[in-house]
C-alpha positions as CSV (number, residue, x, y, z in Angstrom):
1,X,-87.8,75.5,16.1
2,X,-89.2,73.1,19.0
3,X,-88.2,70.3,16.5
4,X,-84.8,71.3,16.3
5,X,-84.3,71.8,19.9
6,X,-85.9,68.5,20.6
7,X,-83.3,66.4,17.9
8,X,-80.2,68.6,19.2
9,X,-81.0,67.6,22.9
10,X,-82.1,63.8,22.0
11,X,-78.5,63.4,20.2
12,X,-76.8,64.8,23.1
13,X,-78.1,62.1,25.6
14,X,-77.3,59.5,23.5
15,X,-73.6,60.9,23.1
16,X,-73.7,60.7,27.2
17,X,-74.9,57.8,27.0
18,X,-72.5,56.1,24.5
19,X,-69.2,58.4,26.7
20,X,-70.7,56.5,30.2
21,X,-71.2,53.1,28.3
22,X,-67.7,53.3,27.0
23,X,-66.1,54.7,30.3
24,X,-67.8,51.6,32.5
25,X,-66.4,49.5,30.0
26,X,-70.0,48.2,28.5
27,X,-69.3,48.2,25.0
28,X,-66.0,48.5,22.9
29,X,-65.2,51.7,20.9
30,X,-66.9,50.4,18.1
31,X,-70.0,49.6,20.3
32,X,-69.2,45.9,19.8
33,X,-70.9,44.6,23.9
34,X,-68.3,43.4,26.3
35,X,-70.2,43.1,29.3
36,X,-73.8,43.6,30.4
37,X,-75.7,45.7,33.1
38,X,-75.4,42.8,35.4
39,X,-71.7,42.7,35.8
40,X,-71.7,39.1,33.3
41,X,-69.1,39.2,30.4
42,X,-70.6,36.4,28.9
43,X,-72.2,37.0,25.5
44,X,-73.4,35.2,22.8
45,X,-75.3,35.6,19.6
46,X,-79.0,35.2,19.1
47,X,-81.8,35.7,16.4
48,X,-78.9,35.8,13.1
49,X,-80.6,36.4,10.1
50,X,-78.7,35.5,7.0
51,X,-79.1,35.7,3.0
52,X,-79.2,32.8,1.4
53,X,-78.1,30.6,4.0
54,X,-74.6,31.8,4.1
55,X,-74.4,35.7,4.8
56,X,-75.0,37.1,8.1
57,X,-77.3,40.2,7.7
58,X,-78.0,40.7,11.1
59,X,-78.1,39.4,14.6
60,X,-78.2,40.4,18.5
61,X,-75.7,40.2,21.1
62,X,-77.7,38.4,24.3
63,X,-76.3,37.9,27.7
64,X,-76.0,34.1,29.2
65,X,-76.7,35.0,32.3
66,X,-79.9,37.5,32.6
67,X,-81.1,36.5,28.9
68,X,-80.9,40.7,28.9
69,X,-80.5,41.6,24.3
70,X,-77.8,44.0,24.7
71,X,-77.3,45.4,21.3
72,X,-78.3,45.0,17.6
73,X,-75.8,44.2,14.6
74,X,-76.8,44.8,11.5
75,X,-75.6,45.0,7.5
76,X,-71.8,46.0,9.3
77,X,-72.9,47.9,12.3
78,X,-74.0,48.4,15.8
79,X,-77.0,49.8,17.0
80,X,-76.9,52.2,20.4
81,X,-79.7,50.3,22.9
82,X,-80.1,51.9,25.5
């Protein structure tokens, strides 16, 4: 019972915190980082992992100015940071 309270509480911050991320205009609907915590908008890509030399598996979206790893793409998606 405590477990299930505990997950049903835990998925409800992060849907807050995904609704306040979207509505300050930090990441794109699908989660894809526009801007970062320190106001920069520019991004770039860091730490790509590829198969074979030619796929791109996975990689992080950094900011230029603070150096701050915003989010996490992986295999097609983005993972919430918070």
């Amino acid at each position: 019972m405590k477990y299930k309270l505990a997950r049903s509480i835990e998925k409800f911050c992060i849907k807050c915190d995904v609704f306040f991320l979207k509505l300050f205009g930090y990441i794109d609907k699908d989660y894809t980082p526009i801007k970062c915590t320190c106001g920069n908008k520019e991004l770039e890509d860091c730490n790509q992992d590829y198969l074979d030399g030619h796929i791109l598996l996975e990689y992080d979206c950094r900011c230029k100015k603070c150096g701050k790893i915003l989010n996490h793409w992986a295999y097609g998606y983005w993972e919430i940071w918070q």
